[in-house]
C-alpha positions in Angstrom: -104.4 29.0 85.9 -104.2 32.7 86.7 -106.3 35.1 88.7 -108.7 37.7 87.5 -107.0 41.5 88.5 -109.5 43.2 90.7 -110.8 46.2 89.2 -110.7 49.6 91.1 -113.5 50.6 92.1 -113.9 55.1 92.0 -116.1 57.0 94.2 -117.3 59.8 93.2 -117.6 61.3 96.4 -113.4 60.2 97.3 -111.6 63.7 98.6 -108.8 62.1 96.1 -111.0 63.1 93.1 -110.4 66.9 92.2 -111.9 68.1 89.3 -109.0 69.2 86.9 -107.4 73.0 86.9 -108.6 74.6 83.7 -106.1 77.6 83.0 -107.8 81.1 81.5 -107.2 81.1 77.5 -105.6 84.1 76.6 -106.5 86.4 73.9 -104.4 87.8 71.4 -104.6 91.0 69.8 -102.2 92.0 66.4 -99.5 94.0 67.8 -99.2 92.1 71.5 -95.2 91.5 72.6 -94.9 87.7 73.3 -92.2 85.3 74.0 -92.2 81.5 73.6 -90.5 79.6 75.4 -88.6 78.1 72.1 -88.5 81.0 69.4 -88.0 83.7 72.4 -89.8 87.3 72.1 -92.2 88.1 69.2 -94.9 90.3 68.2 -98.2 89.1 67.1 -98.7 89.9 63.2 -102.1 87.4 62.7 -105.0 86.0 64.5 -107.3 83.1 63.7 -110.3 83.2 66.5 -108.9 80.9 69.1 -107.5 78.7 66.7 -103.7 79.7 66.2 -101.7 83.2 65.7 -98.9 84.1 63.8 -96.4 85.5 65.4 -92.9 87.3 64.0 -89.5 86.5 66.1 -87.4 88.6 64.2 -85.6 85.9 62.3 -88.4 83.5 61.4 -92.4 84.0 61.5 -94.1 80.8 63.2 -97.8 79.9 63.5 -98.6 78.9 66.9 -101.5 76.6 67.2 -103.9 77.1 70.6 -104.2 76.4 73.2 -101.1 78.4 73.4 -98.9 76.8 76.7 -95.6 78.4 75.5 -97.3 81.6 74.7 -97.4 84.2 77.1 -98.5 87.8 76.8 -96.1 90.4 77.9 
């Protein structure tokens, strides 16, 4: 016969509970210089409202869906 696991119990008051670090969404703008971390520098060519930009690297055009962690903004 096996044992029940004890449940964890959390407090919401622990110091161990910090909320989580929301980063600022950026904003893109046609014309903006960006690099990706996998398709390199670009220039942004299309925006959809904080959904996803198009972006032209030269030798391919990619659309890169939000939130936009590889995206930065030069």
């Amino acid at each position: 016969m096996t044992k029940p696991r004890a449940t964890r119990r959390y407090l919401p008051t622990s110091p161990f509970n910090t909320p989580p670090v929301t980063l600022p969404v950026e904003h893109f703008a046609v014309g903006d210089r960006v690099t990706h971390d996998r398709y390199g520098l670009g220039r942004v060519i299309g925006v959809e409202d904080g959904i996803a930009v198009l972006v032209d690297f030269a030798s391919r055009q990619e659309r890169i869906p939000g939130p936009f962690t590889k995206l930065t903004k030069l």
